[in-house]
Structures are given as C-alpha cells and as structure tokens.
PDB file of N, H, CA, C and O in Angstrom:
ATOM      1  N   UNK A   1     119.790 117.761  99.342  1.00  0.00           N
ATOM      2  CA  UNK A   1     119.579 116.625 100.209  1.00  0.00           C
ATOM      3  C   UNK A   1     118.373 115.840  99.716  1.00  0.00           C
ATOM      4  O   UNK A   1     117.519 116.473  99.095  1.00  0.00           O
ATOM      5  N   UNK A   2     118.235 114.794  99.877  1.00  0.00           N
ATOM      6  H   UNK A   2     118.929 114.280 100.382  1.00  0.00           H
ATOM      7  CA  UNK A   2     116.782 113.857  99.645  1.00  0.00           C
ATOM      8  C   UNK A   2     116.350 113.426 100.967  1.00  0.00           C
ATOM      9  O   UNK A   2     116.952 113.158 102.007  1.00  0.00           O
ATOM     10  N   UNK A   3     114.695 113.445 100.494  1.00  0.00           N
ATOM     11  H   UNK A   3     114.206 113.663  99.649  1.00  0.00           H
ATOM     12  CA  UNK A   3     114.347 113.387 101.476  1.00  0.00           C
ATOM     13  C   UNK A   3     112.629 112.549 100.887  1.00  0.00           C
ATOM     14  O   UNK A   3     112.221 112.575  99.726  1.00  0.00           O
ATOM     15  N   UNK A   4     112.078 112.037 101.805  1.00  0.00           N
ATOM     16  H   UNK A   4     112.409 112.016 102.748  1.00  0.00           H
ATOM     17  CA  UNK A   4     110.771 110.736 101.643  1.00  0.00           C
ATOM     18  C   UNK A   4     109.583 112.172 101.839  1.00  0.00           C
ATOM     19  O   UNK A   4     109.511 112.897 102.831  1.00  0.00           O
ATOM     20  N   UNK A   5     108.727 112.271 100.544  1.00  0.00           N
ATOM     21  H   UNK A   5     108.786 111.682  99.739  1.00  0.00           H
ATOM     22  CA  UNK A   5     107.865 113.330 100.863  1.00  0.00           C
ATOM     23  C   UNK A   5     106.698 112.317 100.381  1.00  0.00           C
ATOM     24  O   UNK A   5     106.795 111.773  99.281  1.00  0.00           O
ATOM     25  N   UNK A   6     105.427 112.040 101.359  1.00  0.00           N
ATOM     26  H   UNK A   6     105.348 112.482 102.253  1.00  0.00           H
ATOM     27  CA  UNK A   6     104.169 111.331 100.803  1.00  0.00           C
ATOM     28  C   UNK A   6     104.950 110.018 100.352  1.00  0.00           C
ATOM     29  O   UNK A   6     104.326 109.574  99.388  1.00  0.00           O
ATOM     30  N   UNK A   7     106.173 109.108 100.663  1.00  0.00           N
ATOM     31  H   UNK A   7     106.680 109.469 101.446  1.00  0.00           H
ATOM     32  CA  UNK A   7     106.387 108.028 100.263  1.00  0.00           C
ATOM     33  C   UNK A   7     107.591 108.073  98.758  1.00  0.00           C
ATOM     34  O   UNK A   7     108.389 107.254  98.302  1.00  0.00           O
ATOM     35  N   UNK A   8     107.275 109.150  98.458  1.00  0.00           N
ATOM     36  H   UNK A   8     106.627 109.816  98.829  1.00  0.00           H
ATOM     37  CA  UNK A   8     108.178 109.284  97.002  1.00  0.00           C
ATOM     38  C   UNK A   8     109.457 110.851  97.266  1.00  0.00           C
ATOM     39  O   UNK A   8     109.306 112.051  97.495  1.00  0.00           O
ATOM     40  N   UNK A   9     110.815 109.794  97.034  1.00  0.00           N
ATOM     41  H   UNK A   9     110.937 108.819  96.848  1.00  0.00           H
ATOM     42  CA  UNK A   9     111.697 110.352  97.486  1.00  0.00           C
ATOM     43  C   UNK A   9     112.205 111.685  96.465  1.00  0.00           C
ATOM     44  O   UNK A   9     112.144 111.592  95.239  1.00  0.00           O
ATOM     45  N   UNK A  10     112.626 112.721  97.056  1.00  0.00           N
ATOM     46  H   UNK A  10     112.676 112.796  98.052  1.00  0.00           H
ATOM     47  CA  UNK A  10     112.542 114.215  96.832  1.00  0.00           C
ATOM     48  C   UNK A  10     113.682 114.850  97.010  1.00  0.00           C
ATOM     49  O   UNK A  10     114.179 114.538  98.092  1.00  0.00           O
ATOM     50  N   UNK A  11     114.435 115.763  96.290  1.00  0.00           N
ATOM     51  H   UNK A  11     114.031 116.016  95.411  1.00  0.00           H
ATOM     52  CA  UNK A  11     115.247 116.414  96.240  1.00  0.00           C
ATOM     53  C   UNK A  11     114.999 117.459  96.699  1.00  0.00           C
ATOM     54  O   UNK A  11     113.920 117.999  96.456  1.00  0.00           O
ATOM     55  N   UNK A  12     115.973 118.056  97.525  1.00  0.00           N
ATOM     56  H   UNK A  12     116.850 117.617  97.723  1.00  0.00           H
ATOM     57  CA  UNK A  12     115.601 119.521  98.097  1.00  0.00           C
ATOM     58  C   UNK A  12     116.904 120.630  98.629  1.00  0.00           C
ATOM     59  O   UNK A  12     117.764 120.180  99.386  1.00  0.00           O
ATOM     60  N   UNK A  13     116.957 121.864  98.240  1.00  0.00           N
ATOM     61  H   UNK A  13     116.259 122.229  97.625  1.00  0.00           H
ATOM     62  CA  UNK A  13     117.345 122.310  99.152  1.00  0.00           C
ATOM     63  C   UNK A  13     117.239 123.508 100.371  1.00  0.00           C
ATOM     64  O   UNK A  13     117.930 124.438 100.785  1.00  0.00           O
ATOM     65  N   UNK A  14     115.968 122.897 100.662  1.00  0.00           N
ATOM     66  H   UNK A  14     115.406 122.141 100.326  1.00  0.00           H
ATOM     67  CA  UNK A  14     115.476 123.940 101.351  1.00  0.00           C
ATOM     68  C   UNK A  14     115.560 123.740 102.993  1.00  0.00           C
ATOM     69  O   UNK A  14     115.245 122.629 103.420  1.00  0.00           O
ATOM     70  N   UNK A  15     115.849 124.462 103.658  1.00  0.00           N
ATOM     71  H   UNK A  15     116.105 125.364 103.311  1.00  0.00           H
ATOM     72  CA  UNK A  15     115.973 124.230 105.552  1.00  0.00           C
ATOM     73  C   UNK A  15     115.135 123.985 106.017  1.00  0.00           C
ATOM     74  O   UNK A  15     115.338 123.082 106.828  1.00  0.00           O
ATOM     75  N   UNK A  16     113.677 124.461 105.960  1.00  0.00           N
ATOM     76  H   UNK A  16     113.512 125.195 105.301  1.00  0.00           H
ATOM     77  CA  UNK A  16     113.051 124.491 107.094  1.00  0.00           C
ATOM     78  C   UNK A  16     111.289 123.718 106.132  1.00  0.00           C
ATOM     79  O   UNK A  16     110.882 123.625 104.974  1.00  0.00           O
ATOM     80  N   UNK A  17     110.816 123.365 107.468  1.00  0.00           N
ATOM     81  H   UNK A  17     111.147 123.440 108.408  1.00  0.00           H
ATOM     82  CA  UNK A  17     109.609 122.365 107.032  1.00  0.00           C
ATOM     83  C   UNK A  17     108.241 123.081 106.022  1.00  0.00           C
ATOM     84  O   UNK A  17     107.659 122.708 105.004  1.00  0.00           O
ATOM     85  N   UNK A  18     108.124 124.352 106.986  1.00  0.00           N
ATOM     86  H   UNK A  18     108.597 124.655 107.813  1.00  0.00           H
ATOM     87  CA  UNK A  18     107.146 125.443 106.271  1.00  0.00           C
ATOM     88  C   UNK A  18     107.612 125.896 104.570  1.00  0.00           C
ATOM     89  O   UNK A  18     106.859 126.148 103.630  1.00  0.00           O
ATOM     90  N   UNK A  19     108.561 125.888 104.594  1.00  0.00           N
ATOM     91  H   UNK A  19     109.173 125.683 105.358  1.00  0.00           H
ATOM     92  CA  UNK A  19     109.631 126.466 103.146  1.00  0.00           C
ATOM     93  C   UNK A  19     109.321 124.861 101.856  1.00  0.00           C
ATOM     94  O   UNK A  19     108.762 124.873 100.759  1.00  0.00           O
ATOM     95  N   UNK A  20     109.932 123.734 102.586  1.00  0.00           N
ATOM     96  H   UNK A  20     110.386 123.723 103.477  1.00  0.00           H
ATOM     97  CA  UNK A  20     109.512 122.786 101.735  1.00  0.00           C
ATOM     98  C   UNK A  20     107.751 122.882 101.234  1.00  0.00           C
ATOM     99  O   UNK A  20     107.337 122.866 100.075  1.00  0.00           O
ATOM    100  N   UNK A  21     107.085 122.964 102.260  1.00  0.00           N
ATOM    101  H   UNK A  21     107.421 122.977 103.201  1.00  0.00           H
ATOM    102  CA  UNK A  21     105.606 122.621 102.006  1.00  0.00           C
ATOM    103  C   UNK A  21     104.940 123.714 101.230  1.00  0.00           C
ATOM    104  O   UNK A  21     103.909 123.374 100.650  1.00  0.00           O
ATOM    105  N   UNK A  22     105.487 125.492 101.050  1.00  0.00           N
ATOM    106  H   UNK A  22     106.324 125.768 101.522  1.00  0.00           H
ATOM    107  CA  UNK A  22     105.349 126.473 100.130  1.00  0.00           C
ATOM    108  C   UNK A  22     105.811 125.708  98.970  1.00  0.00           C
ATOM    109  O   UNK A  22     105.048 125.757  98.005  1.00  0.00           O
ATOM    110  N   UNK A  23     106.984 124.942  98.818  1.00  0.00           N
ATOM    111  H   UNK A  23     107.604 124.902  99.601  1.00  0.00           H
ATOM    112  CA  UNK A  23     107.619 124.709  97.271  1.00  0.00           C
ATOM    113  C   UNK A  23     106.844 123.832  96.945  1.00  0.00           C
ATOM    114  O   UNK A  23     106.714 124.036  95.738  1.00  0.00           O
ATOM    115  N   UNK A  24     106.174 122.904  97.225  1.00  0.00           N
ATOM    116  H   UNK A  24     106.280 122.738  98.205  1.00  0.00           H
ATOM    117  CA  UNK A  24     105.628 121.730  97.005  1.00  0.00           C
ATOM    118  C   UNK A  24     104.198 122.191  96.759  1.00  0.00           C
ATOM    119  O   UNK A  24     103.351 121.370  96.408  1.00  0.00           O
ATOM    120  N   UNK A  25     103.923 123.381  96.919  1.00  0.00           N
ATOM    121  H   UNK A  25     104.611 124.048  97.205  1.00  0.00           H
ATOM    122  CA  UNK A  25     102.472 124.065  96.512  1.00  0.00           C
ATOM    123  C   UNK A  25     101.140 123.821  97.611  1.00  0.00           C
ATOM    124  O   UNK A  25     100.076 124.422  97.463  1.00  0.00           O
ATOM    125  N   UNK A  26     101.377 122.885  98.677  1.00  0.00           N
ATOM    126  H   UNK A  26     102.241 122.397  98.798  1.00  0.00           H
ATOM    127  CA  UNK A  26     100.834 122.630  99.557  1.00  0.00           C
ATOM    128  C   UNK A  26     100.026 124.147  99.852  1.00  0.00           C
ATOM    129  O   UNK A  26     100.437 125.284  99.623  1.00  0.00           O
ATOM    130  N   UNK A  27      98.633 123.665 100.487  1.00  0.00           N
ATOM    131  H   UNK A  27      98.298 122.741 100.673  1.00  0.00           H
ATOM    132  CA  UNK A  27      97.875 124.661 101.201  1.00  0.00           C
ATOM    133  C   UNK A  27      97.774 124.758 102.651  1.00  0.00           C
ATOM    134  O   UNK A  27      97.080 124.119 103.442  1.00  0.00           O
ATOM    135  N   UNK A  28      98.455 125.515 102.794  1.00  0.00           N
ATOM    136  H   UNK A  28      99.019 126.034 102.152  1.00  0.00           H
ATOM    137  CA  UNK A  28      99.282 125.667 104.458  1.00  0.00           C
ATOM    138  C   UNK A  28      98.164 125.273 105.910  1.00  0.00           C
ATOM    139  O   UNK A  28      98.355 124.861 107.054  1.00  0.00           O
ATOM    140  N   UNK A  29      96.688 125.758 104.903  1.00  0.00           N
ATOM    141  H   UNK A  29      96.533 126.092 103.973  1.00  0.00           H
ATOM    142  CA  UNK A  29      95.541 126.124 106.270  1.00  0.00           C
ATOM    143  C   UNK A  29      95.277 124.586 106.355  1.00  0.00           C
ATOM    144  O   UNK A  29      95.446 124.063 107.456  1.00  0.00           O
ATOM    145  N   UNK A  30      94.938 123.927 105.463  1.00  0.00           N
ATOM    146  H   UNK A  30      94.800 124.352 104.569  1.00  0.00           H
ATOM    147  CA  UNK A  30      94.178 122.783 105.403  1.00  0.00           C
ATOM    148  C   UNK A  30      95.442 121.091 105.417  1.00  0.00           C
ATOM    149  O   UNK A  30      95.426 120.008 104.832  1.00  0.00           O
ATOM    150  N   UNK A  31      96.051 121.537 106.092  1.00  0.00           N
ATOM    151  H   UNK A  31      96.063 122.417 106.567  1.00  0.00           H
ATOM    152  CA  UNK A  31      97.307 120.124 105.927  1.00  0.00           C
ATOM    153  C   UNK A  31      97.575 119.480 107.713  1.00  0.00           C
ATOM    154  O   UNK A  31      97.562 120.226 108.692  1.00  0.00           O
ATOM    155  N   UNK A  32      97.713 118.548 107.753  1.00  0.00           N
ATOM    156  H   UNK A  32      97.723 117.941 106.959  1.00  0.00           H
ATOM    157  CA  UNK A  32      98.610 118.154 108.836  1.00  0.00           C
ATOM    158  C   UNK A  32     100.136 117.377 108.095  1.00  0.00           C
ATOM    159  O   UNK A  32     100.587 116.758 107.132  1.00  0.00           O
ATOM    160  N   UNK A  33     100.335 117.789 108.981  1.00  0.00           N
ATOM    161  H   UNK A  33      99.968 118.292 109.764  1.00  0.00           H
ATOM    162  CA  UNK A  33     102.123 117.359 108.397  1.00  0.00           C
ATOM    163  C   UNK A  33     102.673 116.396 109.782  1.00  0.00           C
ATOM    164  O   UNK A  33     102.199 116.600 110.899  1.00  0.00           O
ATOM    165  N   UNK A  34     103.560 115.505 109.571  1.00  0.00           N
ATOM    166  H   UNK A  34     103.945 115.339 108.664  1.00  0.00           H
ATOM    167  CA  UNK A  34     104.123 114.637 109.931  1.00  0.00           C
ATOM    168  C   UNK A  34     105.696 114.125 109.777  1.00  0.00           C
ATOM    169  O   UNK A  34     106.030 113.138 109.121  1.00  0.00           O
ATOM    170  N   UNK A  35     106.302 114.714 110.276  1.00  0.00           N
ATOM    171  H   UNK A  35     106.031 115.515 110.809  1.00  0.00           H
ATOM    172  CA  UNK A  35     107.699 114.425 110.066  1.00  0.00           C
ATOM    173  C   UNK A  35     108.340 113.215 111.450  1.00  0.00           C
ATOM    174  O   UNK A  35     108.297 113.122 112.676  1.00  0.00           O
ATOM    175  N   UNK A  36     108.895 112.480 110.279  1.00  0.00           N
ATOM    176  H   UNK A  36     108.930 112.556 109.283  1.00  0.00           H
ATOM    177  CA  UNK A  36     109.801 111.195 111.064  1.00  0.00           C
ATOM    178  C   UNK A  36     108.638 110.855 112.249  1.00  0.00           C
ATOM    179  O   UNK A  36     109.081 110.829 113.397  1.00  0.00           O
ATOM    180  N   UNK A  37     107.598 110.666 112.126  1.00  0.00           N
ATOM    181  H   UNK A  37     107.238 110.688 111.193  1.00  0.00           H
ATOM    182  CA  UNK A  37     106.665 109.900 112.927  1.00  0.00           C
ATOM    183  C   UNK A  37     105.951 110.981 113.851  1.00  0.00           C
ATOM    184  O   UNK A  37     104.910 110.610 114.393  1.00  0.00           O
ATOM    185  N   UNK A  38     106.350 112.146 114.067  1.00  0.00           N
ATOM    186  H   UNK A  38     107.196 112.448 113.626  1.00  0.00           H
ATOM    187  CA  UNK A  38     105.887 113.205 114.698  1.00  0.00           C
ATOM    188  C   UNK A  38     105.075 114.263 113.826  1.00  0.00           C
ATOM    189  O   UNK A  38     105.470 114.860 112.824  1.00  0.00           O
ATOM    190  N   UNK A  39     103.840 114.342 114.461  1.00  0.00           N
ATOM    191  H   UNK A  39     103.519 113.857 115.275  1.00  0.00           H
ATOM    192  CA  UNK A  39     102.957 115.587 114.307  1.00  0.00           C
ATOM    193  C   UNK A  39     103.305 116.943 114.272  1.00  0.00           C
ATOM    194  O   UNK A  39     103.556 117.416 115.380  1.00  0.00           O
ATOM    195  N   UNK A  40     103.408 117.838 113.147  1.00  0.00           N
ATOM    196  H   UNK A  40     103.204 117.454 112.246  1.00  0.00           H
ATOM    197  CA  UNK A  40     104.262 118.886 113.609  1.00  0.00           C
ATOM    198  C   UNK A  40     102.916 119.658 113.552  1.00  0.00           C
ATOM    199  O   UNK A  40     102.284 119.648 112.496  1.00  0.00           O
ATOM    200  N   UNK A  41     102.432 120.347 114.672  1.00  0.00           N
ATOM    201  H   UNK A  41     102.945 120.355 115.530  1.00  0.00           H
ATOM    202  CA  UNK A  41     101.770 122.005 114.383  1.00  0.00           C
ATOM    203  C   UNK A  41     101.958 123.013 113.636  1.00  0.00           C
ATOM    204  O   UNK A  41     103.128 123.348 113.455  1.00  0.00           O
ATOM    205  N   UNK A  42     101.049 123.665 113.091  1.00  0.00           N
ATOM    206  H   UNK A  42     100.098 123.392 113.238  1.00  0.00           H
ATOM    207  CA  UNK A  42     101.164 124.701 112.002  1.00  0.00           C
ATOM    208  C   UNK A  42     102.097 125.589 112.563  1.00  0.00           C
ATOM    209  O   UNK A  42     102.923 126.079 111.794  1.00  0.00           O
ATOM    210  N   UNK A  43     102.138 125.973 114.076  1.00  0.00           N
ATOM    211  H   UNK A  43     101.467 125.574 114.702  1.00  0.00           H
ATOM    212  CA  UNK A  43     103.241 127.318 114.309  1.00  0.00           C
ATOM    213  C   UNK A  43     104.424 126.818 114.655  1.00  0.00           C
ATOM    214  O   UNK A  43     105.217 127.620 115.150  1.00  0.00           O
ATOM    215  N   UNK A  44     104.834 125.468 114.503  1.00  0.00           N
ATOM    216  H   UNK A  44     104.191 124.817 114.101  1.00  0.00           H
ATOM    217  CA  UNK A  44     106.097 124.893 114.624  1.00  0.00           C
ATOM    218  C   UNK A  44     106.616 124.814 113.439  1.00  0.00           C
ATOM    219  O   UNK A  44     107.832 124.703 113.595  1.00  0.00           O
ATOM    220  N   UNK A  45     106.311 124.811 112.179  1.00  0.00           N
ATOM    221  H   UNK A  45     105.323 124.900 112.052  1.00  0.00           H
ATOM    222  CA  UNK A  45     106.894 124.355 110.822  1.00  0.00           C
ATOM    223  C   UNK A  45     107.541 125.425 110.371  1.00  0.00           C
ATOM    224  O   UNK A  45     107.840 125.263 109.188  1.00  0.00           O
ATOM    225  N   UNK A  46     107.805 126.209 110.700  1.00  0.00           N
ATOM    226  H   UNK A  46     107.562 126.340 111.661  1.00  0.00           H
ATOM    227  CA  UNK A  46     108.930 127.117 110.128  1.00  0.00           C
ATOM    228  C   UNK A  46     110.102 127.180 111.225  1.00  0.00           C
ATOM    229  O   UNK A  46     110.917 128.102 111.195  1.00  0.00           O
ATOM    230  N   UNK A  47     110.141 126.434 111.938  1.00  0.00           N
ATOM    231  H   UNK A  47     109.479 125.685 111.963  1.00  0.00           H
ATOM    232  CA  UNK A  47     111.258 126.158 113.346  1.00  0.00           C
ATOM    233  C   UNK A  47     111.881 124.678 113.241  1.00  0.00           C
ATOM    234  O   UNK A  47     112.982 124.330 113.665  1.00  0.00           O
ATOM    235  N   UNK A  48     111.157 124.079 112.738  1.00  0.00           N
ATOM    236  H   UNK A  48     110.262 124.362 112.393  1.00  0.00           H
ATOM    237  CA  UNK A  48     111.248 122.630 112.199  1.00  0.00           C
ATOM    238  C   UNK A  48     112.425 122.295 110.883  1.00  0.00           C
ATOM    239  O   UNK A  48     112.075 122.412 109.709  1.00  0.00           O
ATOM    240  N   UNK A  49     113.602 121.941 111.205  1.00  0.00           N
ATOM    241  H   UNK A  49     113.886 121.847 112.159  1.00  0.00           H
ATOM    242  CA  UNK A  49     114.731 121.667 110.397  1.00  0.00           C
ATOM    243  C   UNK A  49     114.801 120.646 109.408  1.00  0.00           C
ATOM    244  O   UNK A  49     114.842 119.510 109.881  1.00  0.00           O
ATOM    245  N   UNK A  50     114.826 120.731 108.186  1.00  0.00           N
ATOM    246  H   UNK A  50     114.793 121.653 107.802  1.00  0.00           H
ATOM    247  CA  UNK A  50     114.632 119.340 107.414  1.00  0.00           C
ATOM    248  C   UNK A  50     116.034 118.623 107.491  1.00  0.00           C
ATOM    249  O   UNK A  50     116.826 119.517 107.791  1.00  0.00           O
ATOM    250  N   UNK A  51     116.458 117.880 107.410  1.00  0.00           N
ATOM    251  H   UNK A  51     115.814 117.155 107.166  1.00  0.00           H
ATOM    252  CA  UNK A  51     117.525 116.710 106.807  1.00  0.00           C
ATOM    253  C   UNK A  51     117.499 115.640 106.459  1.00  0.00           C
ATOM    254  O   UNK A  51     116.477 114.954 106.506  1.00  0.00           O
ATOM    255  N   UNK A  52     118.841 115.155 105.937  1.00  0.00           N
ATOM    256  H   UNK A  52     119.671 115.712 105.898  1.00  0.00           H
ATOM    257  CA  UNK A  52     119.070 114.425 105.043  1.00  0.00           C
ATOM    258  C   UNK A  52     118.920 112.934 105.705  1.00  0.00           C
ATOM    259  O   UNK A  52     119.622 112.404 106.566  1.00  0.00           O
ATOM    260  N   UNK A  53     117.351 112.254 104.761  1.00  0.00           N
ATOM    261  H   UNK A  53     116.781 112.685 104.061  1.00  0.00           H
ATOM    262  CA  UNK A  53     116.922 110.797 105.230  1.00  0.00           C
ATOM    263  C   UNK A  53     115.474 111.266 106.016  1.00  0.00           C
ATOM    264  O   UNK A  53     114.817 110.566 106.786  1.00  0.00           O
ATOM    265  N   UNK A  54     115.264 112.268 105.705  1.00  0.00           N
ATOM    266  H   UNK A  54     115.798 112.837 105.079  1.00  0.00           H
ATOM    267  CA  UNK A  54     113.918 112.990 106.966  1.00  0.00           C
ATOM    268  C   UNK A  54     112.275 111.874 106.027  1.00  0.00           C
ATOM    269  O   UNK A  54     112.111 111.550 104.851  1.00  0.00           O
ATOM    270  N   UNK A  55     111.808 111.743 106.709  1.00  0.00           N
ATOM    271  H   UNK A  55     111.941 112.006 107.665  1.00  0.00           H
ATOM    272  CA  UNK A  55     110.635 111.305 105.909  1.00  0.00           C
ATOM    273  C   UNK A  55     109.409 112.177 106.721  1.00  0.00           C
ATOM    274  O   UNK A  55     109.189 112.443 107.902  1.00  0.00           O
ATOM    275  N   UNK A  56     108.576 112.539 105.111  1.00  0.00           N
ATOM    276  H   UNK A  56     108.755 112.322 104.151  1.00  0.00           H
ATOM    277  CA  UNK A  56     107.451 113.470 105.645  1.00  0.00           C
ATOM    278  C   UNK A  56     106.353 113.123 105.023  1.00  0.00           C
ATOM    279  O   UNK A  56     106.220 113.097 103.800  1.00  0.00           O
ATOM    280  N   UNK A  57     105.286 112.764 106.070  1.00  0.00           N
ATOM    281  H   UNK A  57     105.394 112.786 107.064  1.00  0.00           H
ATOM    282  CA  UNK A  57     103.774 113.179 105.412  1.00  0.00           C
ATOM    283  C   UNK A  57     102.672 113.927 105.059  1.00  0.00           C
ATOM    284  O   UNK A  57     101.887 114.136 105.984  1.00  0.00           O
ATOM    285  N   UNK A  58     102.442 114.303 104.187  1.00  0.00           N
ATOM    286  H   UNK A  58     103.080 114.134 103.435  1.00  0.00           H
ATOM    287  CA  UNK A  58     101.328 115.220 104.398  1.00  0.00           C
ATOM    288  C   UNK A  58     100.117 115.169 104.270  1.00  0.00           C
ATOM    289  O   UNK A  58     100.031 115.255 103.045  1.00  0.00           O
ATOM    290  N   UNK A  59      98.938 115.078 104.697  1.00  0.00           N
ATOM    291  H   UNK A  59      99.008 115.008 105.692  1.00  0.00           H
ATOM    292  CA  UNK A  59      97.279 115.058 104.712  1.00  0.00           C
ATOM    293  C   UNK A  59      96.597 116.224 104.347  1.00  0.00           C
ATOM    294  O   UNK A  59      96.886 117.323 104.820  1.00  0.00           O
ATOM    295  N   UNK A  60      95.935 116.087 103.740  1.00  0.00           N
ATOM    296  H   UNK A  60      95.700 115.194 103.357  1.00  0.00           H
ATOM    297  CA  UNK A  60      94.916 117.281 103.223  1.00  0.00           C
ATOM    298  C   UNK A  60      93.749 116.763 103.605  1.00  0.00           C
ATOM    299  O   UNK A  60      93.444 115.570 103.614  1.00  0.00           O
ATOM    300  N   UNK A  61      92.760 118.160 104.084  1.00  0.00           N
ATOM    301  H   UNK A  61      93.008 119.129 104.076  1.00  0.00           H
ATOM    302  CA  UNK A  61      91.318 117.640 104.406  1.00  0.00           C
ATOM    303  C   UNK A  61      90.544 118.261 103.095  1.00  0.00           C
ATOM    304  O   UNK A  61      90.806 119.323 102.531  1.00  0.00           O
ATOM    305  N   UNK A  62      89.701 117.477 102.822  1.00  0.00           N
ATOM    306  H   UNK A  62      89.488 116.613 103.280  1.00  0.00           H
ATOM    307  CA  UNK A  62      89.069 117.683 101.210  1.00  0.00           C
ATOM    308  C   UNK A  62      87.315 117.777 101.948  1.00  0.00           C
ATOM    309  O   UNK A  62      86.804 116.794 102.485  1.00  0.00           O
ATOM    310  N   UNK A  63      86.718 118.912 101.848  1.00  0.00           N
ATOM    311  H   UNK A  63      87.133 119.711 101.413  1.00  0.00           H
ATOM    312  CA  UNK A  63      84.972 118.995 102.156  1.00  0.00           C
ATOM    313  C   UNK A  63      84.753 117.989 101.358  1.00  0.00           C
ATOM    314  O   UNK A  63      85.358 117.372 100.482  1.00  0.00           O
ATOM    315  N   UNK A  64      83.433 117.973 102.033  1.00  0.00           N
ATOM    316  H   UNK A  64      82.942 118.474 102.744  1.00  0.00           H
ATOM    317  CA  UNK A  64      82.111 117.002 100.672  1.00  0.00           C
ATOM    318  C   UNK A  64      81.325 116.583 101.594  1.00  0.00           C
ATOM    319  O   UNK A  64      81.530 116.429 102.798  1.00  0.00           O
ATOM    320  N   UNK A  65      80.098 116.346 100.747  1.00  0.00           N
ATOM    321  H   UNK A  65      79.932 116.471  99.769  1.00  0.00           H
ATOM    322  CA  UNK A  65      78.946 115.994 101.895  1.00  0.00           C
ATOM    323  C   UNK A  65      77.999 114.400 101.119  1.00  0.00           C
ATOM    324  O   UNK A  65      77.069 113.876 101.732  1.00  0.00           O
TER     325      UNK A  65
END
C-alpha cells in the first residue's frame, strides 16, 4: 500500500502504526506521531491500523542548549 510518511510518499506493507515507525528506524521514546490529522499516543500505536492514502507525521525532539 502507499502511504504520505513526513510528506514523501512510501511503500509499505506493514499493518499497524508502531510496526511502520520500527521499519523506518524511528526512535520510539522521543517522537510524536500524527496520523491523518490526529495525535496518536505512544500506547495507541500498535492498535492504530495503517491504510491505503493514510498520511503520517513524525516529530522528533532533538536536546541542545
């Protein structure tokens, strides 16, 4: 299925939101994620269904002083 990851469209076939964001190498502690305009919580993303046309964002928080 394809799908809009960070704006640049993505092939996948993986089910669930937590599963994409392991393949994509993402760091699970430090992300907010955003699917189709909704905020998903860290203990929702493995309950969270991907499909086909889904658009997702992801944020990383980066330290520095």
């Amino acid at each position: 299925m394809k799908i809009r990851l960070n704006g640049k469209e993505v092939t996948c076939n993986i089910e669930n939101l937590e599963g994409l964001l392991k393949m994509q190498g993402f760091s699970l502690e430090r992300i907010i994620v955003e699917c189709n305009g909704r905020i998903i919580p860290s203990q929702e993303r493995p309950r969270v269904l991907i499909a086909e046309g889904d658009t997702i964002e992801v944020l990383s928080f980066v330290g520095g002083g």
